[in-house]
Backbone as CSV, one residue per row, in Angstrom:
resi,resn,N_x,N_y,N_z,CA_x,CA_y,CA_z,C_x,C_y,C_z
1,UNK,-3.549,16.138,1.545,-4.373,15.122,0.923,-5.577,14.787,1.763
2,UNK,-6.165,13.974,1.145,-7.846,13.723,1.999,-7.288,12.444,3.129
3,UNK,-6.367,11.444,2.972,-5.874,10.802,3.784,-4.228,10.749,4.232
4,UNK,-4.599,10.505,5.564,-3.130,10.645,6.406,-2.412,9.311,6.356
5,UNK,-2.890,8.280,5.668,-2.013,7.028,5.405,-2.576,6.601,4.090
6,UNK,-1.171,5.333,3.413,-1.903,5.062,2.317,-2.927,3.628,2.589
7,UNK,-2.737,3.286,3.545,-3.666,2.467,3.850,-4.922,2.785,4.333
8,UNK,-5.392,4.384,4.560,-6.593,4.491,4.946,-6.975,4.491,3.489
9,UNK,-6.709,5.151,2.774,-6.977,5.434,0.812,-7.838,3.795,-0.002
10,UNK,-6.562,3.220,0.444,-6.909,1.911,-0.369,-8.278,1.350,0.753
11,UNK,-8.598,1.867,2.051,-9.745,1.005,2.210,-11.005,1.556,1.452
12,UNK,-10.626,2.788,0.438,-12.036,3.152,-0.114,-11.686,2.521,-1.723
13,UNK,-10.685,1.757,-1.937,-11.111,0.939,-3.206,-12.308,0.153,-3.364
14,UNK,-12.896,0.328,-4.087,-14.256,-0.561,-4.815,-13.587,-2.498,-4.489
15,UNK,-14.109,-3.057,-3.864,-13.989,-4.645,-4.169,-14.460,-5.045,-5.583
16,UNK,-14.002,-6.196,-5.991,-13.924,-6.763,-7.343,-14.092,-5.656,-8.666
17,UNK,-13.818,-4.531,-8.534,-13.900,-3.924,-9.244,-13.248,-4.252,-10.514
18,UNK,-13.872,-3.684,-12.134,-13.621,-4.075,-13.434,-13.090,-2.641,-13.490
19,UNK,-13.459,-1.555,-13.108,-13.092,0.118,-13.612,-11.309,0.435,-12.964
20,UNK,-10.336,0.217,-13.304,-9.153,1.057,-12.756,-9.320,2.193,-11.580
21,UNK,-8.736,1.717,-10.278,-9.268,2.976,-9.161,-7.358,3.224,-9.286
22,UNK,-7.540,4.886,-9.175,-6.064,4.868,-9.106,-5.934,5.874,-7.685
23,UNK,-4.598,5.649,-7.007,-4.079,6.533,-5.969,-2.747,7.081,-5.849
24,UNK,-3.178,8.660,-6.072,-1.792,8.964,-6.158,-1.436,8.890,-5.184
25,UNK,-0.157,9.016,-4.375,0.810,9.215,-2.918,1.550,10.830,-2.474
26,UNK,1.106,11.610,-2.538,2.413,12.611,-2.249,3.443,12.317,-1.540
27,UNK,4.792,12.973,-2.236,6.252,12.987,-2.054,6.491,13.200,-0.086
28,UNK,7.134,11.962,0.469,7.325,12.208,1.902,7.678,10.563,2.152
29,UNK,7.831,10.019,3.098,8.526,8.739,4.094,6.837,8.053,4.461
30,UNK,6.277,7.135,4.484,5.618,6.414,4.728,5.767,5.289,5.140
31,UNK,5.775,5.287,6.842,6.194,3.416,7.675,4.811,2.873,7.336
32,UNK,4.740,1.978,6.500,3.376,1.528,6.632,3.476,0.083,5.948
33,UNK,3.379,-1.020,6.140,2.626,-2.069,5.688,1.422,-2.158,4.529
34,UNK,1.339,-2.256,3.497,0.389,-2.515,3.163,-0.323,-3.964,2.561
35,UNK,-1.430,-4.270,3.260,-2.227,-5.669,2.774,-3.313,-5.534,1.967
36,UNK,-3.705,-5.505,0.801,-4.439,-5.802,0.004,-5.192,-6.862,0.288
37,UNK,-6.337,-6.949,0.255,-7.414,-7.995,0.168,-7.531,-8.920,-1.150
38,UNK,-7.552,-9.994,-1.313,-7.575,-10.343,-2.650,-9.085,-10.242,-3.264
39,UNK,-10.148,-9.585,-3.314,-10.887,-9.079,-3.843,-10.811,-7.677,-4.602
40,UNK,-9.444,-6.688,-4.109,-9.406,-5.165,-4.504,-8.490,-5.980,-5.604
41,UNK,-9.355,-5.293,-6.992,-8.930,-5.598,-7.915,-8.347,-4.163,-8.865
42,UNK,-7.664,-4.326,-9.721,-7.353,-2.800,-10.746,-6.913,-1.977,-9.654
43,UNK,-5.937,-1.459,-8.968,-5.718,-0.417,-8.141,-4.207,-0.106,-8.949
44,UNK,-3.888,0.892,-8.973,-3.001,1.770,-9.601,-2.140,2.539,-8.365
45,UNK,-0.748,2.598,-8.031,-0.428,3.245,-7.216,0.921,4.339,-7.527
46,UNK,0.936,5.643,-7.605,1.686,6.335,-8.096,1.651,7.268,-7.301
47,UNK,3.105,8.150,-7.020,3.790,8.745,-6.449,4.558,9.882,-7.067
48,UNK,5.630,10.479,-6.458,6.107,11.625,-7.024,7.450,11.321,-7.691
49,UNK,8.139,10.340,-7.495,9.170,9.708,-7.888,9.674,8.833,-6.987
50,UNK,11.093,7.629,-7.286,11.563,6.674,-6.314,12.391,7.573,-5.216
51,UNK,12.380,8.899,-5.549,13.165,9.315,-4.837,12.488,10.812,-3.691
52,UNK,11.339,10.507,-3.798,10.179,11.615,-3.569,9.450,11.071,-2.553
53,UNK,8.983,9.731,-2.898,8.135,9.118,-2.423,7.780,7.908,-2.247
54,UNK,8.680,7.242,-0.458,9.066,6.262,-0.055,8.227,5.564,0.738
55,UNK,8.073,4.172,0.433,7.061,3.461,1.209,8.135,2.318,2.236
56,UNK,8.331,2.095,3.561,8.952,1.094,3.559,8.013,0.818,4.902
57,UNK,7.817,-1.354,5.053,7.558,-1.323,6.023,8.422,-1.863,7.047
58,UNK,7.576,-2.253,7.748,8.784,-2.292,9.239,8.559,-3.857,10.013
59,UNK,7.536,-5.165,9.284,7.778,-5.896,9.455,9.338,-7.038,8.956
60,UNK,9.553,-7.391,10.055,10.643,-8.559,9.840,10.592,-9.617,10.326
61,UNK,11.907,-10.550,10.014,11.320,-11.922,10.605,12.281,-12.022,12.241
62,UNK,13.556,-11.071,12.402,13.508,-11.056,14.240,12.525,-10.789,14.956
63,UNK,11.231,-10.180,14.175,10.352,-9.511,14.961,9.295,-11.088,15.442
64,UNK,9.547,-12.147,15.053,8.536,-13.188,14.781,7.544,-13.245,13.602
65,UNK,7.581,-12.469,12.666,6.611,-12.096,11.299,7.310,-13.127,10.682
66,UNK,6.854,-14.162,9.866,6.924,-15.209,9.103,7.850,-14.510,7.904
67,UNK,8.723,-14.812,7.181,9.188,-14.264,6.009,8.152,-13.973,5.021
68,UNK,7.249,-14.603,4.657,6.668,-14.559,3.515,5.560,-13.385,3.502
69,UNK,5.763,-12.682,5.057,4.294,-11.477,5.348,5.199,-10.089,5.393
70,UNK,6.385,-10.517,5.179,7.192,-9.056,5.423,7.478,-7.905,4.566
71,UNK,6.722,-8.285,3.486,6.745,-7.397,2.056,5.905,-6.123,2.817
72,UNK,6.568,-4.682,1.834,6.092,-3.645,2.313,4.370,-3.769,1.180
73,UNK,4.168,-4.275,0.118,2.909,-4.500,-0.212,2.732,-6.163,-0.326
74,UNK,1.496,-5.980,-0.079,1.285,-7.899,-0.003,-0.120,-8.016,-0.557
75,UNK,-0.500,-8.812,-0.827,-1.893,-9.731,-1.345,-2.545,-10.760,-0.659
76,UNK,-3.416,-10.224,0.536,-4.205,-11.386,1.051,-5.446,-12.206,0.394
């Protein structure tokens, strides 16, 4: 693929965008966090299946991360 995380991908979403940006994921394990900006609007995220193509992140709250930031996608 053109990016090695899915968080480098989503930093080329359009802000406030009205047009649907979509990103596919290829099938593989992805440790990653992801935070959305609350300006990236319409983003579409699809993969190869639940069983293809796994996102999990790795914040928790033993770690000191607040409960409410520990989602593997979030909305800032």
């Amino acid at each position: 693929g053109q990016y090695k995380t899915i968080g480098d991908a989503l930093k080329m979403v359009p802000k406030k965008s009205l047009k649907r940006f979509v990103v596919y994921v290829k099938k593989g394990e992805y440790v990653e966090n992801i935070d959305l900006d609350k300006n990236t609007w319409n983003v579409m995220i699809y993969g190869d299946g639940m069983t293809e193509t796994v996102v999990s992140g790795s914040r928790n709250f033993m770690d000191g991360t607040p409960t409410f930031e520990t989602a593997t996608f979030g909305n800032l």
